[in-house]
N, CA, C and O of each residue as an XYZ file, in Angstrom:
908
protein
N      -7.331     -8.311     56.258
C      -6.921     -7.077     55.584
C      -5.704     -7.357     54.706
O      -4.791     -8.109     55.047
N      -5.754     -6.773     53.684
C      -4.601     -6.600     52.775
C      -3.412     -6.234     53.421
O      -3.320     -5.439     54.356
N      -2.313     -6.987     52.758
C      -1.077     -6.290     53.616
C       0.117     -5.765     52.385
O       0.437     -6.399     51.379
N       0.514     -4.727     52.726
C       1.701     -4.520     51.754
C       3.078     -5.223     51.577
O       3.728     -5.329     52.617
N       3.602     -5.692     50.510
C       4.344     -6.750     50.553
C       5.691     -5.926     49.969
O       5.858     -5.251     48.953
N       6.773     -6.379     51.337
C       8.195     -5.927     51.123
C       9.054     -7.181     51.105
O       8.706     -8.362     51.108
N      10.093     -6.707     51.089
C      11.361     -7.651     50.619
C      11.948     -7.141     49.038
O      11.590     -6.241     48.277
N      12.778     -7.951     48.985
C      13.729     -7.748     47.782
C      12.500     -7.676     46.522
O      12.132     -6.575     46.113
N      12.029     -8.714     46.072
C      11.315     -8.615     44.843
C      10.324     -7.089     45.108
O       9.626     -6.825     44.129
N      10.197     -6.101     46.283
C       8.954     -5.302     46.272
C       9.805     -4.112     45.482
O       9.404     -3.236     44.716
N      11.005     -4.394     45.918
C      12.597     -3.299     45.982
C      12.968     -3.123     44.603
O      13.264     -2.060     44.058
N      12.922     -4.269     44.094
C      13.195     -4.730     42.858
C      12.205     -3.859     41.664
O      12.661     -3.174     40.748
N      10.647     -4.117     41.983
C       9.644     -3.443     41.206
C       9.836     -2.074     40.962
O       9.819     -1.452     39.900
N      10.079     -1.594     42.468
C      10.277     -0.402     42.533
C      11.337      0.414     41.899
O      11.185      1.563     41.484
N      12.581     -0.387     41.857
C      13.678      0.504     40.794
C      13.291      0.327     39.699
O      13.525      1.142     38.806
N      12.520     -0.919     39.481
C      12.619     -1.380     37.878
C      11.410     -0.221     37.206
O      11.232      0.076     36.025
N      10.716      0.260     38.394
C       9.751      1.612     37.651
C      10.203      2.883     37.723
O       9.674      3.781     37.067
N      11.476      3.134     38.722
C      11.849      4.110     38.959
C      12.517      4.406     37.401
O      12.263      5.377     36.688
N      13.453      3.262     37.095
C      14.433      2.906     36.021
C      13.864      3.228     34.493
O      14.523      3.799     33.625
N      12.772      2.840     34.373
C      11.626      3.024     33.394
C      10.882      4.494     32.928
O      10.412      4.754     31.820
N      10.933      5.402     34.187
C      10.466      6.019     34.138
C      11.378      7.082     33.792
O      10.991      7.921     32.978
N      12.924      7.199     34.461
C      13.996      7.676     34.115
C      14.647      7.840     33.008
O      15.375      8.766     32.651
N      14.202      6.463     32.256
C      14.790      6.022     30.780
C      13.903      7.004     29.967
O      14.491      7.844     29.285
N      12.442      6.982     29.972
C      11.486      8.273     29.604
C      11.788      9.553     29.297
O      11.737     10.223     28.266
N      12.226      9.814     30.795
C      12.692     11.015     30.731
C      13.812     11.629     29.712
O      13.939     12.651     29.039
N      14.674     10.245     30.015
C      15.747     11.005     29.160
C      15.612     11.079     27.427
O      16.139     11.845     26.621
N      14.604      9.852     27.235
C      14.077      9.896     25.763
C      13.755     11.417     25.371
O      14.323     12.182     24.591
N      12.755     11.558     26.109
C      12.438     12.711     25.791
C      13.421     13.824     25.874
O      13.508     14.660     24.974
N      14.106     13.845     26.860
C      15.370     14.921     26.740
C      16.056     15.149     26.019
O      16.713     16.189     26.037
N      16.179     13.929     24.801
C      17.218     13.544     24.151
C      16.195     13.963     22.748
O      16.812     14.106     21.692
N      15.027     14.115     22.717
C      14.356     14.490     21.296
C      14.339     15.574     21.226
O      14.630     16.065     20.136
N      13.964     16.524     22.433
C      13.959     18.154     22.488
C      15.586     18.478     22.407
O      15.642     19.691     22.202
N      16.594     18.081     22.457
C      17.844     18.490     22.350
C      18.273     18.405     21.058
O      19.004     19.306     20.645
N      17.827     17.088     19.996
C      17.894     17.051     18.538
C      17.187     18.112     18.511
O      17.868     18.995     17.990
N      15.665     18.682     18.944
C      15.389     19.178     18.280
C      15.642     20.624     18.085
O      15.106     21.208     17.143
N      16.479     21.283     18.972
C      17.290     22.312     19.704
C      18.966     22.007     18.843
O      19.592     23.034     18.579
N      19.438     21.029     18.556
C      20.519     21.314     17.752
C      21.171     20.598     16.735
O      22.339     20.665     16.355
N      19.849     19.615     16.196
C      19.963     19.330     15.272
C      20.278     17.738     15.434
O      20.477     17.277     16.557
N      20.317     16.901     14.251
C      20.593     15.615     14.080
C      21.850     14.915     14.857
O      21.678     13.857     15.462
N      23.058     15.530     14.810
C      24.459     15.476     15.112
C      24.620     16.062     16.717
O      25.640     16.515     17.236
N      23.422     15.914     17.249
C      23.534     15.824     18.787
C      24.589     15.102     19.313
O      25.138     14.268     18.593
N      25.024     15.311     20.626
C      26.080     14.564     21.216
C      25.458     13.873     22.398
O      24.249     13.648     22.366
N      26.221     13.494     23.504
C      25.737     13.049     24.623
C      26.064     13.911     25.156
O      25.125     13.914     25.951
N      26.734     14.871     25.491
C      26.641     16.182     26.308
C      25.613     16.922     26.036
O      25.151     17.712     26.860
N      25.158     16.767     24.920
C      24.077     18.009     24.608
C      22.640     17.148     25.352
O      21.805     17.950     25.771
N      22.264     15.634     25.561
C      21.659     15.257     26.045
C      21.300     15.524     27.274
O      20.230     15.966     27.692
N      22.383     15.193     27.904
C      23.041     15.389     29.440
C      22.373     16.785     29.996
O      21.663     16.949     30.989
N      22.958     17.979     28.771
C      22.830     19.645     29.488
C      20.794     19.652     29.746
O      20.010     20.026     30.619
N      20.724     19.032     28.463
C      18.917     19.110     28.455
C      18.101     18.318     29.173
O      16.946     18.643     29.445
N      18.622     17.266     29.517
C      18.077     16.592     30.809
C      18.086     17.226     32.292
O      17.133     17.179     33.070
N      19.430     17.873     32.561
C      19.967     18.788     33.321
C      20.857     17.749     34.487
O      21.198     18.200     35.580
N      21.087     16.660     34.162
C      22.269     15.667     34.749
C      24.000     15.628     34.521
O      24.624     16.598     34.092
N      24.405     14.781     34.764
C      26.035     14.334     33.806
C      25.971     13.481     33.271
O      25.020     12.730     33.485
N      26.722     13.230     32.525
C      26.580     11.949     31.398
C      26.634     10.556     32.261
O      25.879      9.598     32.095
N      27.839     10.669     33.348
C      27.741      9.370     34.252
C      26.206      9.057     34.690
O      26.042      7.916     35.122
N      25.295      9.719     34.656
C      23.836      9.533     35.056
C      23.633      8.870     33.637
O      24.014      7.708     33.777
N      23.249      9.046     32.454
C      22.756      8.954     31.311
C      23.567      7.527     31.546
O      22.699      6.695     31.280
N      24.491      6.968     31.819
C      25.531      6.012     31.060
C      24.717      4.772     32.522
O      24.703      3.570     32.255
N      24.078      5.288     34.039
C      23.855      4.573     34.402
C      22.192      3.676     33.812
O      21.811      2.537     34.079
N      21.486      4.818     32.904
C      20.021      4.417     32.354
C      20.154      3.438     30.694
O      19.426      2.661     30.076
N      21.351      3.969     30.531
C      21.639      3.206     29.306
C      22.976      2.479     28.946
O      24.027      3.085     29.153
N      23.002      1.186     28.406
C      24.592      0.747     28.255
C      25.495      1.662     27.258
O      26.687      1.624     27.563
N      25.235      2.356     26.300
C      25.912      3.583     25.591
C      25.010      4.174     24.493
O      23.835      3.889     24.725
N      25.115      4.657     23.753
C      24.903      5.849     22.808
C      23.514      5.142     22.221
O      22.333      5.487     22.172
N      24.369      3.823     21.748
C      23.654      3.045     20.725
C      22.125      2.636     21.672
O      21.069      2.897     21.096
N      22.070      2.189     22.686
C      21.109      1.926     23.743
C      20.219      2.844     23.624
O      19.159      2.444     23.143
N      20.270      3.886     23.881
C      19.725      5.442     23.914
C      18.960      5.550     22.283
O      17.751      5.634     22.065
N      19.924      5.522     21.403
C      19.644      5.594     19.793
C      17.841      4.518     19.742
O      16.712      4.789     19.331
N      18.435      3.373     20.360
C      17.397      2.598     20.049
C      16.151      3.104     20.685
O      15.148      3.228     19.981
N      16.113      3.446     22.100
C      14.984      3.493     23.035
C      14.062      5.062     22.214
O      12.834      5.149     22.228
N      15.029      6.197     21.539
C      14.773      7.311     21.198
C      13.801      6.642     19.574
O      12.757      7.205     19.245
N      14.223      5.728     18.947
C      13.933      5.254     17.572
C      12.441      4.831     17.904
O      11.419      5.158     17.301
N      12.617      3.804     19.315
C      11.444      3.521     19.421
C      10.078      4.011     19.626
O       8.969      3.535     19.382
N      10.669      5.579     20.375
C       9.289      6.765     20.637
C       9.170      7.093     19.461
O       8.026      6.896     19.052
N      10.117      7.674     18.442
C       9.902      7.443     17.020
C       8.344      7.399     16.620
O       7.398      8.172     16.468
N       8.676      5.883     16.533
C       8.159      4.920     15.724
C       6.841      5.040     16.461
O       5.936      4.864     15.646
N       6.311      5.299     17.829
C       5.190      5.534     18.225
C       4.650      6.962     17.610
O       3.552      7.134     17.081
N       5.373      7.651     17.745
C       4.575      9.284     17.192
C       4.342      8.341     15.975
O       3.397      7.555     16.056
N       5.010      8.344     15.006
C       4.611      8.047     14.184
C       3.024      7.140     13.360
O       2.222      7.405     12.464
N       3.248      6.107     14.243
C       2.355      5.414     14.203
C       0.663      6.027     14.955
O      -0.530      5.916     14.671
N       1.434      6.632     15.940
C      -0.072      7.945     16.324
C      -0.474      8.353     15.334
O      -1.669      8.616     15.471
N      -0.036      8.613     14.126
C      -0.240      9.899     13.733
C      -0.979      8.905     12.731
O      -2.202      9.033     12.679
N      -0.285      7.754     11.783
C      -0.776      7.101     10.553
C      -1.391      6.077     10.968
O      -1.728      5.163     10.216
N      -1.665      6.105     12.508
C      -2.464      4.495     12.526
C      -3.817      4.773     12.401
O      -4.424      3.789     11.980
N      -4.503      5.715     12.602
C      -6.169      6.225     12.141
C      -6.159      6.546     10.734
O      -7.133      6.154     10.092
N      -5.219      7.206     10.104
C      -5.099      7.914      8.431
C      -5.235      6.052      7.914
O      -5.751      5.948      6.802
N      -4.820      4.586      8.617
C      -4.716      3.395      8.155
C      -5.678      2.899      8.333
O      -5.985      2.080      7.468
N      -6.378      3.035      9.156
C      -7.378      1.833      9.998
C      -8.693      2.817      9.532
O      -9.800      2.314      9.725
N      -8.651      4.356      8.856
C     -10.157      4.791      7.946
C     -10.777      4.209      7.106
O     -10.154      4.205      6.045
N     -11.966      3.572      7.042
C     -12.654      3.332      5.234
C     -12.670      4.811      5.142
O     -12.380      5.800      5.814
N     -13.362      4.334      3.468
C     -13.814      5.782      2.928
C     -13.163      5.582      1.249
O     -12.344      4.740      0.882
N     -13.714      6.461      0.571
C     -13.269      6.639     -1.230
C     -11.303      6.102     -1.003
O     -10.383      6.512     -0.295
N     -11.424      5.257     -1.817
C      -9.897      4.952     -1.739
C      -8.796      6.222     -2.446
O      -7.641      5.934     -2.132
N      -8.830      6.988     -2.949
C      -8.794      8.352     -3.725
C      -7.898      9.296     -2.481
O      -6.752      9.727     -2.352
N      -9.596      9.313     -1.441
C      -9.095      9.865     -0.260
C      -7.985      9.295      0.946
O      -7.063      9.889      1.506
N      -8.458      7.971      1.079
C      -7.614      7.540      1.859
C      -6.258      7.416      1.356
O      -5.336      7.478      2.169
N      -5.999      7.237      0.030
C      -4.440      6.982      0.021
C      -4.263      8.408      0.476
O      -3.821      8.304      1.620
N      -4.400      9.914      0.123
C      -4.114     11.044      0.372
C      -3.967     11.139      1.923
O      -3.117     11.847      2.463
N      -4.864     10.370      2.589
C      -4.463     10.591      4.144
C      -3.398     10.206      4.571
O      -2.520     10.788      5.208
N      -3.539      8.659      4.007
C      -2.451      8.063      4.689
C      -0.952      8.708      3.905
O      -0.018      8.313      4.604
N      -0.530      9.362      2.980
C       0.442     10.365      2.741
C       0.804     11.458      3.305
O       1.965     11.862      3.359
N       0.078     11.868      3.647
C      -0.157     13.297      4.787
C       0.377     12.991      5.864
O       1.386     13.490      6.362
N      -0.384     12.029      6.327
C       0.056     11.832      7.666
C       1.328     11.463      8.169
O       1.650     11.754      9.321
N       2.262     10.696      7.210
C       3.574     10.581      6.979
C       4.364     11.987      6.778
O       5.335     12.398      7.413
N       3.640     12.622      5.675
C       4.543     13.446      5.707
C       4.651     14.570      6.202
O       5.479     15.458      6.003
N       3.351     14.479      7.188
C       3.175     15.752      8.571
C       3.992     15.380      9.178
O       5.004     16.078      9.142
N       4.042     14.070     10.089
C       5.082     13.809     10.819
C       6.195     14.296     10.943
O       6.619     14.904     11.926
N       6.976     13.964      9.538
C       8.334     14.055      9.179
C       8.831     15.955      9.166
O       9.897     16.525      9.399
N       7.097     16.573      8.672
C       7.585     18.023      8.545
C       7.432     18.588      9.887
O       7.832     19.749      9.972
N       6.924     18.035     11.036
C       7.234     18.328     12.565
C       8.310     18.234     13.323
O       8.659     18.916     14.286
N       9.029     16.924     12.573
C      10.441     16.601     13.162
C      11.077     16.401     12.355
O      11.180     15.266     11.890
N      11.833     17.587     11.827
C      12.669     16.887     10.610
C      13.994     16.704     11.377
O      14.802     16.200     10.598
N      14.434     16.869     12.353
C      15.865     16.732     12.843
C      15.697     15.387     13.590
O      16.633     14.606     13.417
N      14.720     14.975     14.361
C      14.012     13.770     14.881
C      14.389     12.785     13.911
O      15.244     11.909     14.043
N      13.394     13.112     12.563
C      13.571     12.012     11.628
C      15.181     12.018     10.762
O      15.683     11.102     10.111
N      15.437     12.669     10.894
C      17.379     12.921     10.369
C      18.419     11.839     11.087
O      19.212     11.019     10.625
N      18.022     12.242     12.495
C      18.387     11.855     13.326
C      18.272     10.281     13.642
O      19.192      9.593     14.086
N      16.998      9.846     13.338
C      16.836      8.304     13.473
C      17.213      7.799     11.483
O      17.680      6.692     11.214
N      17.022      8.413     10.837
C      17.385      7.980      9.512
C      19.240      7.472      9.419
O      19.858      6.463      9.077
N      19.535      8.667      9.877
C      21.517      8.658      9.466
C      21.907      7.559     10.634
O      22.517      6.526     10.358
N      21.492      7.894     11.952
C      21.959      6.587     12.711
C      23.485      6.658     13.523
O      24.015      5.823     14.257
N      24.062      8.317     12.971
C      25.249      8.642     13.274
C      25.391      8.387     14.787
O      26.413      7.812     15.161
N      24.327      8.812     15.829
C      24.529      8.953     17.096
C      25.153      7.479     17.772
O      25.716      7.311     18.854
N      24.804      6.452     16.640
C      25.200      5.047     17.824
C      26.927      4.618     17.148
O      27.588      4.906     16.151
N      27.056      3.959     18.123
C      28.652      3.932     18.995
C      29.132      2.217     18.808
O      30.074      1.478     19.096
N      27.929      2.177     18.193
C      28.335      0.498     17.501
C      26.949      0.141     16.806
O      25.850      0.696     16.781
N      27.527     -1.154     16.190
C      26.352     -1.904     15.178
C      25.000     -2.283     16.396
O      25.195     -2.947     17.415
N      23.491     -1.616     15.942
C      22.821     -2.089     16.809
C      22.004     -2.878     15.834
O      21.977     -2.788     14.607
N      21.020     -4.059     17.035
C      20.981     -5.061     16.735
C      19.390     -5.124     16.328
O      18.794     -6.169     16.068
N      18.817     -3.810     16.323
C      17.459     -3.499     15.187
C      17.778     -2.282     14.375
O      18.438     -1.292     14.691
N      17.113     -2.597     13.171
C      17.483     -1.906     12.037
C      15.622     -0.674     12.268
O      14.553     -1.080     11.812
N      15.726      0.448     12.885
C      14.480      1.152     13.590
C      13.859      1.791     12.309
O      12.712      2.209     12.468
N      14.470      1.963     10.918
C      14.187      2.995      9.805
C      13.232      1.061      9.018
O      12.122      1.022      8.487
N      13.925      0.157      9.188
C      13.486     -0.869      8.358
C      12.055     -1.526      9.061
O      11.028     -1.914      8.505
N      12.375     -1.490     10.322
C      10.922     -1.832     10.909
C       9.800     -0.781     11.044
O       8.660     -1.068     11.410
N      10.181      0.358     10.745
C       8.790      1.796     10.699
C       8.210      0.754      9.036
O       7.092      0.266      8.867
N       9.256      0.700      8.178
C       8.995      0.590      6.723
C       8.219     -0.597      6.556
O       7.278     -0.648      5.765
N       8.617     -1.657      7.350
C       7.731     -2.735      7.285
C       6.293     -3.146      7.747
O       5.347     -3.814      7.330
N       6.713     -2.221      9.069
C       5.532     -2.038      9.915
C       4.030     -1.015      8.873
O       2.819     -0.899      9.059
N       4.524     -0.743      8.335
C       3.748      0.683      7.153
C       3.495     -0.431      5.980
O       2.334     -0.715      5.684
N       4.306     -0.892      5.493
C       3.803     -1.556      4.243
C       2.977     -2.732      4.730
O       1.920     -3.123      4.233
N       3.490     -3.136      5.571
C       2.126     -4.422      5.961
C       0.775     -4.043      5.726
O      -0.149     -4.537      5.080
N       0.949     -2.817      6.580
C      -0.874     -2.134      6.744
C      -1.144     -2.138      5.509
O      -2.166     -2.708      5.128
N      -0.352     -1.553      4.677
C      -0.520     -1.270      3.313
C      -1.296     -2.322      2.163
O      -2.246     -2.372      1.383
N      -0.466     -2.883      2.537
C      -0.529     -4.452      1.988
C      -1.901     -5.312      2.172
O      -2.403     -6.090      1.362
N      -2.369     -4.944      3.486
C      -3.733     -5.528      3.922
C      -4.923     -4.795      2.500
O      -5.690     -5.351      1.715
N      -4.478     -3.058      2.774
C      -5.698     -2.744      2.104
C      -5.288     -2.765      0.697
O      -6.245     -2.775     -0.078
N      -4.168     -2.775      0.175
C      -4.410     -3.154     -1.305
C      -5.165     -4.655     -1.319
O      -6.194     -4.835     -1.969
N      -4.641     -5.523     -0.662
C      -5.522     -7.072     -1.244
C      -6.893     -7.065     -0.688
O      -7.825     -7.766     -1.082
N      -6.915     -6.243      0.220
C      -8.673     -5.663      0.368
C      -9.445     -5.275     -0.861
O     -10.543     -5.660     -1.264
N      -8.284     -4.109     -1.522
C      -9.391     -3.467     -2.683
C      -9.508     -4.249     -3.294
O     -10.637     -4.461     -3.736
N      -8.317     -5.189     -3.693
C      -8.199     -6.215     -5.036
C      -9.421     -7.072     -5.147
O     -10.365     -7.178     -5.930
N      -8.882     -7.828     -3.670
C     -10.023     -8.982     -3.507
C     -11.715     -8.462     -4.026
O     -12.613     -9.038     -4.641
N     -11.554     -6.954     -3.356
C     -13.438     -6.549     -3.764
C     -13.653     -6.925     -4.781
O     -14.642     -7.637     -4.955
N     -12.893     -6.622     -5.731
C     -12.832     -6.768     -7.631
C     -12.621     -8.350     -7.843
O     -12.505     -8.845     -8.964
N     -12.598     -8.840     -7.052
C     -12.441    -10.641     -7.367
C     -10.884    -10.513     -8.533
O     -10.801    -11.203     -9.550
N      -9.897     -9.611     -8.147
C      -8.435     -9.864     -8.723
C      -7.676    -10.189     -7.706
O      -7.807     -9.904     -6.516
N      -6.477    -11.110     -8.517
C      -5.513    -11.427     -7.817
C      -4.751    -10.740     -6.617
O      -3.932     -9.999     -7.161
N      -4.639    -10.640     -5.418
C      -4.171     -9.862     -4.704
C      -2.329    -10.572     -4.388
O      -1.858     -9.768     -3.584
N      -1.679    -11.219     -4.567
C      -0.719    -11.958     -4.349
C       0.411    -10.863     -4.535
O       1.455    -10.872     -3.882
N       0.054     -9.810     -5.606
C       1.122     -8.300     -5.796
C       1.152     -7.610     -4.945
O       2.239     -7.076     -4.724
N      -0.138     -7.240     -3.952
C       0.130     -6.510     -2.765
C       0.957     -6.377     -2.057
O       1.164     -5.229     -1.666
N       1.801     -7.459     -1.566
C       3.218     -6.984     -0.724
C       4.081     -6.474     -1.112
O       4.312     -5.371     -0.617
N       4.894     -6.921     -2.053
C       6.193     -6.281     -2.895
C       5.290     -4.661     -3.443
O       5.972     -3.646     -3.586
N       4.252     -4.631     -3.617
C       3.323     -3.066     -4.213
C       3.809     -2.183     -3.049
O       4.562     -1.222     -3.209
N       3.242     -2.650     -1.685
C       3.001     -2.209     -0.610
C       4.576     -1.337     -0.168
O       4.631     -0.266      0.435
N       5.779     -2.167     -0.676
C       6.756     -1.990     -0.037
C       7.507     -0.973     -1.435
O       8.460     -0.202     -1.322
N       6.915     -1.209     -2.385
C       7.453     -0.140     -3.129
C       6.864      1.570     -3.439
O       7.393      2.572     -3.920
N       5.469      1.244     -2.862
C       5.140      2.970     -2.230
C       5.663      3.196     -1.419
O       6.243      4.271     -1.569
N       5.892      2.592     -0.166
C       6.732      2.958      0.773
C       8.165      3.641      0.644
O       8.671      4.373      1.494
N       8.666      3.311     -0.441
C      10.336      3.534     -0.608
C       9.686      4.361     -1.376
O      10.150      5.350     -0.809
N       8.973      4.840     -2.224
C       8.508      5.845     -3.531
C       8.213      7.299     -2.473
O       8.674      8.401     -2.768
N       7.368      7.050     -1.219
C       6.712      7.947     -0.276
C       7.959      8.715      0.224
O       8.147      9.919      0.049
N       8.898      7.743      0.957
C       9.842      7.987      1.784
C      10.858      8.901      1.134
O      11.100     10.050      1.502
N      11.345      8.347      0.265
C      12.515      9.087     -1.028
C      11.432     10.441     -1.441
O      11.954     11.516     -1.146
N      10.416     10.538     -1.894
C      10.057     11.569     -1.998
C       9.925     13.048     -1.126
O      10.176     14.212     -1.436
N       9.237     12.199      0.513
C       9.576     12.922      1.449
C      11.219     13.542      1.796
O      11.313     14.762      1.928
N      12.394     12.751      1.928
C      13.477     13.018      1.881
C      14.084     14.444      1.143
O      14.662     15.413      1.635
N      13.668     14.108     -0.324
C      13.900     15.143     -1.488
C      13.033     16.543     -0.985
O      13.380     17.692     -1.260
N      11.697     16.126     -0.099
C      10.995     17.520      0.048
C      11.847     17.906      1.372
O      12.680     18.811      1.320
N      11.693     17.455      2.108
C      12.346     18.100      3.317
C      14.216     18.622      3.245
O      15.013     18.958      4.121
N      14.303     18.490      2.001
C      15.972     19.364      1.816
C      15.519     20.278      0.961
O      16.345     21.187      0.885
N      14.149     20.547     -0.041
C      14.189     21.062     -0.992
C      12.940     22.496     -0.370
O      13.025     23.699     -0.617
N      11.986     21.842      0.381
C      10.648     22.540      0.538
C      10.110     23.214     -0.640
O       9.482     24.241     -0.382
N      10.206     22.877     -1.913
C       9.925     24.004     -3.158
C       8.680     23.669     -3.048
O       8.144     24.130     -4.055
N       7.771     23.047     -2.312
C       6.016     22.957     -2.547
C       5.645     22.740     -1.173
O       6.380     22.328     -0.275
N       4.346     23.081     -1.096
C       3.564     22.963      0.165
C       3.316     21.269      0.531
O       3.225     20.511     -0.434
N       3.204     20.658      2.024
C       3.582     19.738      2.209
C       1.933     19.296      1.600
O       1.892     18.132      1.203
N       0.794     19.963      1.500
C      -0.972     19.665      0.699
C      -0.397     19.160     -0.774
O      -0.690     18.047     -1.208
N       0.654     20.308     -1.673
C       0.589     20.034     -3.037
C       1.423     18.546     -3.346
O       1.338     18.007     -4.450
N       2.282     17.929     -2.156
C       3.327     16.848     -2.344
C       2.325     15.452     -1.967
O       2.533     14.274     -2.257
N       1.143     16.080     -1.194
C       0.064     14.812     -0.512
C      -0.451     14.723     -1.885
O      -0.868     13.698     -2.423
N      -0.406     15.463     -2.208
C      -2.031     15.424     -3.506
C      -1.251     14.636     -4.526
O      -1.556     13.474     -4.797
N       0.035     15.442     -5.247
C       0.839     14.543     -6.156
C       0.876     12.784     -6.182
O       0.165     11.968     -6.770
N       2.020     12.635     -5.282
C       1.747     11.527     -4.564
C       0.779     10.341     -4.595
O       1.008      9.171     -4.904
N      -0.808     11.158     -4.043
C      -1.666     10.286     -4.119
C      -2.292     10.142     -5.423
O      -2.739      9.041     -5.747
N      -2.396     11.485     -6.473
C      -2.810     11.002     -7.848
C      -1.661      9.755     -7.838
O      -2.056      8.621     -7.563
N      -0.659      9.920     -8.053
C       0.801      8.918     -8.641
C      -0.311      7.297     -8.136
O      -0.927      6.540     -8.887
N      -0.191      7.269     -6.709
C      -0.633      5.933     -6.613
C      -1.917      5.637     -7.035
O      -2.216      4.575     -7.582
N      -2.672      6.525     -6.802
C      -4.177      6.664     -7.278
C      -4.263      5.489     -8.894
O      -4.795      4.407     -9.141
N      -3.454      6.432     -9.627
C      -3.491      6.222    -10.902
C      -2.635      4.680    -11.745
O      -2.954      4.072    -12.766
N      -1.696      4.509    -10.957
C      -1.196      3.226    -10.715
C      -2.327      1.500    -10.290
O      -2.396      0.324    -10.650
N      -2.944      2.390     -9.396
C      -4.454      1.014     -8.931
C      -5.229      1.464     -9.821
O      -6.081      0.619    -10.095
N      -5.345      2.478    -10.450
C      -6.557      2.413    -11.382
C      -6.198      1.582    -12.819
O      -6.854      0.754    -13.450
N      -4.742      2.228    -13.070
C      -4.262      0.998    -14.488
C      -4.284     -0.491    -14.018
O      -4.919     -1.310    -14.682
N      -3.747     -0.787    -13.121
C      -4.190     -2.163    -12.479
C      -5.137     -2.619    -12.866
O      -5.299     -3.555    -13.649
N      -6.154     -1.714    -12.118
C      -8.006     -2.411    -12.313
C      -8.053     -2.638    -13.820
O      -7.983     -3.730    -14.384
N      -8.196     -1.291    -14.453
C      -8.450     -1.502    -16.033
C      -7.774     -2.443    -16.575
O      -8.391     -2.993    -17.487
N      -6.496     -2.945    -16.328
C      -5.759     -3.654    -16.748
C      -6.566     -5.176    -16.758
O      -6.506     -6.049    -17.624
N      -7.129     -5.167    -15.825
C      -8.536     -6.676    -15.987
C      -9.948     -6.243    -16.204
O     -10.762     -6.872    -15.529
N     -10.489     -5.204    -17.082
C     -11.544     -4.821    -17.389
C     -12.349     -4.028    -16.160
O     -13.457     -3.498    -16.236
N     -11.411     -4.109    -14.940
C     -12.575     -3.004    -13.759
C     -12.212     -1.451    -14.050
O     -11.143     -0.989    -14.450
N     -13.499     -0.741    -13.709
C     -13.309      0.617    -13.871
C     -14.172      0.674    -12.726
O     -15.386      0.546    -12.565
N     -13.047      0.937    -11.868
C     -13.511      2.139    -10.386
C     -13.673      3.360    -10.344
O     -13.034      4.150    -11.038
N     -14.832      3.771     -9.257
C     -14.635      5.336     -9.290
C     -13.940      5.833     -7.891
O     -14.554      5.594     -6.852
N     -12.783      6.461     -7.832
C     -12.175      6.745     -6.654
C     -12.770      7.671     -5.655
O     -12.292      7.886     -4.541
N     -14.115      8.333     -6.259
C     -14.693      9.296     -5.344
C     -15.723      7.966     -4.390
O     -16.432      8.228     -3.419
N     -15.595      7.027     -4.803
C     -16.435      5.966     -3.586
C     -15.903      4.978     -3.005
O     -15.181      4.073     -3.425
N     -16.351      5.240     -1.917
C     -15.737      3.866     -1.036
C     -16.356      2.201     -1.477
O     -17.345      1.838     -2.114
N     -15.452      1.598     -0.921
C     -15.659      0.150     -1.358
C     -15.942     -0.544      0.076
O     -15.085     -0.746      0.936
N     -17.423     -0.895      0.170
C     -17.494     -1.689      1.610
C     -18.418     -3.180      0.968
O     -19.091     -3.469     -0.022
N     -17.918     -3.860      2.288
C     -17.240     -3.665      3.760
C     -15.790     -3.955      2.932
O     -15.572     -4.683      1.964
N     -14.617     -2.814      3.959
C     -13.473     -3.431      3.537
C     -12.801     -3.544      5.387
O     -12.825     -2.801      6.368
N     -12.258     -4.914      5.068
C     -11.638     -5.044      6.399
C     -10.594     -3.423      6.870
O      -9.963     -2.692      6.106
N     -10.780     -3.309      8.487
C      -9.927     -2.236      8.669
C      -8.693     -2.521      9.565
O      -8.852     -3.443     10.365
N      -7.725     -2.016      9.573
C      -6.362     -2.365      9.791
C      -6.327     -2.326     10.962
O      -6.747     -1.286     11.468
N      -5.870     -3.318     11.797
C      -5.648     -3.085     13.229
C      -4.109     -2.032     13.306
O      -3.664     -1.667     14.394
């Protein structure tokens, strides 16, 4: 028969899930409290919404900045929930860039104190040692990057522009989103649609630019899909 195994290493597992699971908690405590008072949260305001003292919070994390990171990192998962299917769709390239815009900038219009909050960076208490706004950006343009030298390659053109392309919608998307979420003067549909004509029309001068004329209402298969 199986036997259950104690001693130190069983002791060990066990805080280290207790510890894990605690750290969770307070992530989350700590997003509903931005999202309850905004970007410029404190660690008391963490603390009240968890319903602990800060000496608790200070035993799950080494300080502010610790916390900043672990909170950046759920981040970066919603996020990626949200744009990793709008990435990994075929379909009319027309449409898909429009998804994959949306889906960014649904995100951002769900949490705008969330995303404030991990953008400004105010909450940490020293220099931390990942940059969480530069790895969402990289992590996004890679994908990006795959399916531009996807489309390219279909067309037998050079794909070697795709990365530096990839990383300059990204900063074009982001800055745009920014400007909407202080401004809201349009519906977050009329800023997807803009947007995606903008890039739309950018790969289409491309193509023409070597004699291809695509039609954006059709998909291009097989095109590899993004893990």
């Amino acid at each position: 028969m199986g036997r259950t195994v104690k001693g130190p290493d069983a002791r060990r597992e066990r805080w280290k899930g207790h510890r894990e699971q605690r750290r969770a908690e307070f992530v989350e405590a700590t997003i509903a409290a931005v999202a309850k008072k905004g970007p410029d949260v404190g660690m008391e305001d963490v603390a009240a919404e968890a319903g602990v003292s800060k000496p608790v919070l200070y035993r799950h994390f080494t300080d502010k900045s610790d916390l900043y990171l672990a909170v950046g990192q759920k981040a970066t998962e919603m996020l990626m929930e949200r744009m990793g299917p709008a990435l990994a769709a075929d379909g009319p390239i027309r449409a898909r860039i429009e998804r994959i815009v949306d889906a960014y900038l649904s995100v951002i219009e769900e949490n705008p104190h969330l995303y404030r909050f991990v953008v400004k960076g105010s909450f940490v208490d020293r220099p931390v040692e990942k940059d969480v706004v530069a790895e969402d950006k990289n992590l996004i343009a890679t994908a990006l990057a795959r399916i531009l030298g996807d489309y390219l390659r279909a067309f037998e053109m050079d794909s070697g522009g795709a990365e530096p392309w990839a990383h300059a919608l990204v900063g074009m998307v982001q800055n745009a989103g920014d400007w909407w979420l202080d401004r809201q003067t349009m519906s977050r549909a009329n800023l997807s649609d803009y947007l995606a004509t903008i890039i739309w029309h950018a790969v289409d001068g491309l193509l023409r630019s070597a004699g291809v004329q695509a039609d954006p209402a059709k998909p291009l298969t097989p095109l590899r899909l993004v893990d």
